[in-house]
N, C-alpha and C positions, 0 to 999 in steps of 0.2 A: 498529542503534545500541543501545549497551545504556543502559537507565535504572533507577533504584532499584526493586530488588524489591520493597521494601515497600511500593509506591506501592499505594491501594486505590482503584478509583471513587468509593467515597461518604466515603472518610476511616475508616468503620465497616463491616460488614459487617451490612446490614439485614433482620434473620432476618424480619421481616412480611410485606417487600418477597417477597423469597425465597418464605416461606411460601404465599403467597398466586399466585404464580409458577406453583409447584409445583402447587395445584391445579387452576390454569386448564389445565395441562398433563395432568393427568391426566383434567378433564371432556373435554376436546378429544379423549385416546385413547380414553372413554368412547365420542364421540356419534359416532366414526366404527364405521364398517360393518368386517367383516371383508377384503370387497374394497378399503375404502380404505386399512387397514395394509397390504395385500402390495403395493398401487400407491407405497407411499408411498417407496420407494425410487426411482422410476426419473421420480417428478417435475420436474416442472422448480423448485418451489418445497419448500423441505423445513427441517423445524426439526430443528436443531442441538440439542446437550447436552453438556455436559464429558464425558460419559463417549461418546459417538458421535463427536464431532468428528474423531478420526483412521481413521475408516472413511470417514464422509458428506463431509468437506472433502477430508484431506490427502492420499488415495490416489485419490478420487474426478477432486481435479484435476491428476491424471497424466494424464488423457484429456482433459477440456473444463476449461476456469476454472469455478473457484466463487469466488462475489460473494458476501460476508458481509455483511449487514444486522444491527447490532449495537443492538439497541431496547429499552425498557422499556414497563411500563404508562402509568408516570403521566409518560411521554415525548411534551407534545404535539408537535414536528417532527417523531418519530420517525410519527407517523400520518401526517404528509404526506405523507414519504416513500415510506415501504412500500407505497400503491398503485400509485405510480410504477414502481416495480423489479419489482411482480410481476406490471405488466401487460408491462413491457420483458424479464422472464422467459419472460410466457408468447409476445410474439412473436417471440425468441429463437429458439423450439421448438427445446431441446434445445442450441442451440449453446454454453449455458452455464446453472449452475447458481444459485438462489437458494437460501442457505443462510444461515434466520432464528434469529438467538441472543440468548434472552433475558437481557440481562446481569445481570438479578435473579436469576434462578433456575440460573445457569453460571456463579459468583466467579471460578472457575480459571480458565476459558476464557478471562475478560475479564482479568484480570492476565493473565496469559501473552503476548495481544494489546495489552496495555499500551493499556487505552482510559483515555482519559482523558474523554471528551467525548461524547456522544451525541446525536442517530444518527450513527453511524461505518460505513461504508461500505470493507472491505478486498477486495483480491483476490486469491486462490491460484491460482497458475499452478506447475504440476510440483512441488506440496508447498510453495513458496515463497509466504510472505504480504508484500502489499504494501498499505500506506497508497492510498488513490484519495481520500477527502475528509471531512469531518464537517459536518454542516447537511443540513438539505433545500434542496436545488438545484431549479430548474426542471428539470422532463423534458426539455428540449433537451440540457443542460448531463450529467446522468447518463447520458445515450445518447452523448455524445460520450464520455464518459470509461470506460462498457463497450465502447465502438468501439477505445477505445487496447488493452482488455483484450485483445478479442479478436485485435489485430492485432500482442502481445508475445506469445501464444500460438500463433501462427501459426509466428513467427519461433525459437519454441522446437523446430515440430515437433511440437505436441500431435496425440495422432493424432484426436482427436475422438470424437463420438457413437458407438458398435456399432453398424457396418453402416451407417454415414456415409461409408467410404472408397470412393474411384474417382469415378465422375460427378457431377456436382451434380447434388442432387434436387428435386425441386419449389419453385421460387421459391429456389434455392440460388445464388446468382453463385459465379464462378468466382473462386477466394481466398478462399472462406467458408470457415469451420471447419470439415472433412469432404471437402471439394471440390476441386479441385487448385490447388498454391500459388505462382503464379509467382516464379521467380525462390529457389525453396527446392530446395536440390540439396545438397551436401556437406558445404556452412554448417551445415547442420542437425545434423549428426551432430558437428561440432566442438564446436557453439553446447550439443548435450546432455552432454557427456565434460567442457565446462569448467564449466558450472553443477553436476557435481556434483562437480567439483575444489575449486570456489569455497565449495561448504558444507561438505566433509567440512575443509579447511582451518582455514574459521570456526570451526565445531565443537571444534576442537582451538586454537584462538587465532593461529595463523597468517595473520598480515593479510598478509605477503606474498606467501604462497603464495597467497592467496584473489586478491588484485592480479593475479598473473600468470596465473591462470585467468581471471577475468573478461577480462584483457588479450586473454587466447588468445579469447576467443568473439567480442571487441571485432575481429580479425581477420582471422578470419573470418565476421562478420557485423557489418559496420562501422552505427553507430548503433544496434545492438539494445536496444531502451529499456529494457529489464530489467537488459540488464548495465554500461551506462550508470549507472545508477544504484546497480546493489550496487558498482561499482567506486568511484564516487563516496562509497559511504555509507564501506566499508573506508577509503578517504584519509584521508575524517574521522577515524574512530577512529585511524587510527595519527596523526595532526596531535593531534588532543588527548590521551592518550597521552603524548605525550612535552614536554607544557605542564608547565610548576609553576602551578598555578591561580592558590594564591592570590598568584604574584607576577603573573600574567595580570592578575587583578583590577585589582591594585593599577597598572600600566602604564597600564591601558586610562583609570583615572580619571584620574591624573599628566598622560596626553599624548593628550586628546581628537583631536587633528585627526594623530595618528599612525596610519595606515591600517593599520600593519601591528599597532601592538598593537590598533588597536578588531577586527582581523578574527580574533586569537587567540582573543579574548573570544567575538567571535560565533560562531567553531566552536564552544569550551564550550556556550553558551547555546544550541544548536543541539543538541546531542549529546545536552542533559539535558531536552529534550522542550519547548525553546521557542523555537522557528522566527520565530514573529512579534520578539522579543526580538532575536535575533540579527541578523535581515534590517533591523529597526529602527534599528539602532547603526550597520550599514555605511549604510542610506541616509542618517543623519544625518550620517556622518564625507563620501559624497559632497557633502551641502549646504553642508561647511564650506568643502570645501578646492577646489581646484581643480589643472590641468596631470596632471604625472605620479604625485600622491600622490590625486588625485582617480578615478585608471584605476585603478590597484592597488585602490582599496577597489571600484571596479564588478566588476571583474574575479574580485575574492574573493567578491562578492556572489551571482556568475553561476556560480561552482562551486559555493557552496551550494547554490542551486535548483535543481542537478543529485541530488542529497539525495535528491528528493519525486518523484511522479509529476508530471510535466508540468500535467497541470489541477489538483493542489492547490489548494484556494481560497487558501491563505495565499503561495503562491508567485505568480499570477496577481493579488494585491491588491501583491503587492511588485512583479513586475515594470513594474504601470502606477502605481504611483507613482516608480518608476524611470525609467519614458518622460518622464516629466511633469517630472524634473530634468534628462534630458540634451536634451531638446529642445523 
């Protein structure tokens, strides 16, 4: 979804923050050893940099996912977090990567990723960045949501770890990353030819051709959560797109319990990076109304949350305040 370029993290660009950043970075390449730079690539844990990110990320998760952990200093969540993910790293070994970016001392990185909110937690699968959540989560809740990682990456056909192909290896079940993948056969090679139909499309502003490749992967590999969701996210954009905003605005205030203009609004407000806003307005137009004008707005409600990753905190907080109105 595209959002204002100009948008910054901090509103300013906080040269201290930064500065300061930069040296912890540099004592850090100080105190290690000459054997810890040349290990430091094939870690399971690895810090990221605007200028490294399309070596250490984007080519990197052509073979295993990389989980980006997006954290500052004076971020306390973000310490909660981070032991979490790189203990869940290290018993990972290897099936995927932690890749730590300091959003103080990486500006571009973090616009680029459009962070709004720290600690942000995204995942790369096959070059592709996706939203998984912001907050610190309990360990249960972050293990389940690198579980979905690992099992859109599956369904991609990542080939895994070097020298992870054929049998599964010690404490490796069979369908782990490297391992063999039931039920992954020809799918796989559609599922790779339409995701990169669906970007070079994007790329060039073609939402429909981007549709009809995500379509194509959607059928050969029916439910694959990745294309689920860029197929969902491209709807949106061509639904908003072709709104006159601000007569959307004006609709949605005019005729409150009108489902179909509160849900024009809510793709807007959806598009422009505020989910909670949007999911807000359809669960309220559900409270108003009822029969056939009360399903339209659930219904509009429910291809929204097709948007997000599945565990989303803010789609998982809408859908049970959703349970809680229909039953």
């Amino acid at each position: 979804m595209q959002q204002s370029r100009d948008f910054s993290l901090h509103g300013a660009v906080d040269l201290g923050a930064r500065q300061a950043a930069a040296q912890r970075k540099e004592q850090a390449a100080k105190a290690a050893g000459p054997g810890d730079q040349a290990g430091a690539g094939q870690a399971n844990v690895i810090d990221v940099t605007d200028q490294s990110f399309s070596t250490d990320v984007v080519e990197r998760s052509r073979t295993v996912p990389v989980i980006l952990d997006l954290w500052a200093e004076w971020c306390g969540p973000c310490k909660q977090l981070s032991p979490v993910l790189e203990k869940l790293a290290a018993e990972g070994n290897g099936a995927w990567v932690l890749a730590k970016v300091d959003v103080d001392a990486n500006p571009q990185l973090s616009a680029a990723l459009q962070v709004q909110s720290i600690p942000m937690v995204v995942a790369v699968i096959g070059g592709q960045a996706l939203p998984l959540f912001m907050g610190a989560l309990p360990e249960a809740e972050v293990r389940g949501a690198i579980d979905q990682v690992l099992q859109a990456a599956q369904q991609m056909g990542l080939p895994g770890p070097a020298g992870a192909q054929g049998a599964p290896g010690a404490g490796q079940a069979p369908g782990a990353p490297g391992g063999p993948r039931p039920g992954m056969g020809r799918g796989d090679a559609f599922a790779d030819a339409g995701f990169g139909e669906a970007q070079q499309a994007m790329e060039r502003g073609d939402m429909d051709g981007a549709a009809a490749a995500f379509e194509k992967v959607l059928a050969s590999a029916p439910g694959h959560p990745v294309a689920t969701m860029g197929l969902a996210q491209v709807d949106l954009i061509r639904r908003v797109t072709s709104y006159d905003q601000a007569r959307a605005q004006r609709e949605a205030k005019d005729r409150p319990d009108d489902p179909d203009a509160q849900a024009r609004l809510a793709d807007i407000e959806v598009a422009s990076g505020q989910p909670e806003a949007g999911f807000g307005r359809l669960l309220d137009t559900i409270r108003r109304t009822s029969g056939e004008e009360r399903d339209r707005a659930r219904l509009h409600l429910l291809r929204l949350f097709e948007v997000f990753p599945p565990r989303d905190q803010r789609v998982a907080k809408a859908r049970a305040t959703l349970s809680s109105l229909l039953f």
